[in-house]
C-alpha positions in Angstrom: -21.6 24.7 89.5 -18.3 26.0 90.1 -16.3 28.0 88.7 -12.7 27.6 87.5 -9.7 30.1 87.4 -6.2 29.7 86.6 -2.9 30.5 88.0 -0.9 31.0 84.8 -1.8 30.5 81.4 0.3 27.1 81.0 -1.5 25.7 84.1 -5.0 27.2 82.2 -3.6 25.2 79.0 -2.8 21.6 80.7 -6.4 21.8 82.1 -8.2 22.3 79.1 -6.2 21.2 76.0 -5.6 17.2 76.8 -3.2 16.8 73.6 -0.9 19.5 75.7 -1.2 17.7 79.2 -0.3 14.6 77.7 2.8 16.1 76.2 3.5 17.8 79.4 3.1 15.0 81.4 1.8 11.4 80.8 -1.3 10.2 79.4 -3.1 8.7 82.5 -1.7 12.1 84.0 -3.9 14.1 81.4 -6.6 12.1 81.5 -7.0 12.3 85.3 -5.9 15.9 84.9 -9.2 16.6 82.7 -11.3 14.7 85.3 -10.5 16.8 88.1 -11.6 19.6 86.2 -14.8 18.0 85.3 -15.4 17.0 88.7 -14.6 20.5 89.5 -16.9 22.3 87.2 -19.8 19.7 88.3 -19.6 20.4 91.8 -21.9 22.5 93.0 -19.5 23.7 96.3 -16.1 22.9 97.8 -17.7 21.1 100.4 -19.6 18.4 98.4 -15.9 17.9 96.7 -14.5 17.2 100.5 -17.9 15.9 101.8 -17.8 13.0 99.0 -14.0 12.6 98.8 -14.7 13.4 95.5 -11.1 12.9 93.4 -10.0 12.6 97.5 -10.6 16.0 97.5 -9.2 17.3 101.4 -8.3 20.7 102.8 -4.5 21.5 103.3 -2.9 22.5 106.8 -0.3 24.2 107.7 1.2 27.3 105.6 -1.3 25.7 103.0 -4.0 26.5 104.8 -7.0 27.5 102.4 -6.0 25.3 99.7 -7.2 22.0 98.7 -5.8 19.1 97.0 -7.3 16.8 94.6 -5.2 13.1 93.7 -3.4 12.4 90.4 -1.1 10.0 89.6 0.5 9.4 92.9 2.5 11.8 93.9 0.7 14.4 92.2 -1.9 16.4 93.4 -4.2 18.8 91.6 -4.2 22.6 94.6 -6.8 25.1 94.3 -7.9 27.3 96.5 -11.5 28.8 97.0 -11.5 32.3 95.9 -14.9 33.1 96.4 -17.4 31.3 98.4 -20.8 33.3 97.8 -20.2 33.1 93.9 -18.3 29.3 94.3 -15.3 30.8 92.3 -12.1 28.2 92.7 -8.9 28.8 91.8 -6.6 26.3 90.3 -2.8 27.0 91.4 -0.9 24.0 91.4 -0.2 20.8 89.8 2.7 19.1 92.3 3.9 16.8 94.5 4.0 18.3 97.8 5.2 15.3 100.1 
């Protein structure tokens, strides 16, 4: 199981209270928002997210490199990076379109 961080307390908020991601964003947004998270938490490494294409889960190139994105409501994407790959810590940083 893995375990979730957050960026900001805002970012922290939208991923665990659904009545704020809604009102933040859109209600298929929140609801996909919350799924990720799950998805997150029930993984039990990075690698089985990527591995599976869970969410389309994929590593980011680039000056991104060490983060990984996750889909939302196209264009969005869901980035976290891996903070700590002996104790499977991940840390949510981003919820954007980065196209």
């Amino acid at each position: 199981m893995l375990v979730i961080q957050y960026k900001s307390n805002k970012l922290e908020k939208v991923c665990t209270d659904y009545t704020y991601a809604k009102k933040e964003y859109s209600e298929r947004m929140a609801i996909l928002i919350h799924q990720r998270i799950d998805e997150i938490r029930a993984a039990i490494s990075v690698e089985m997210l990527v591995q599976f294409s869970i969410g389309r889960c994929h590593p980011l190139q680039g000056n991104r490199k060490g983060q990984y994105a996750m889909d939302l409501v196209h264009p969005y994407r869901l980035i976290f990076e891996q903070q700590d790959k002996t104790l499977q810590i991940v840390k949510i940083i981003k919820i954007e379109d980065y196209h």
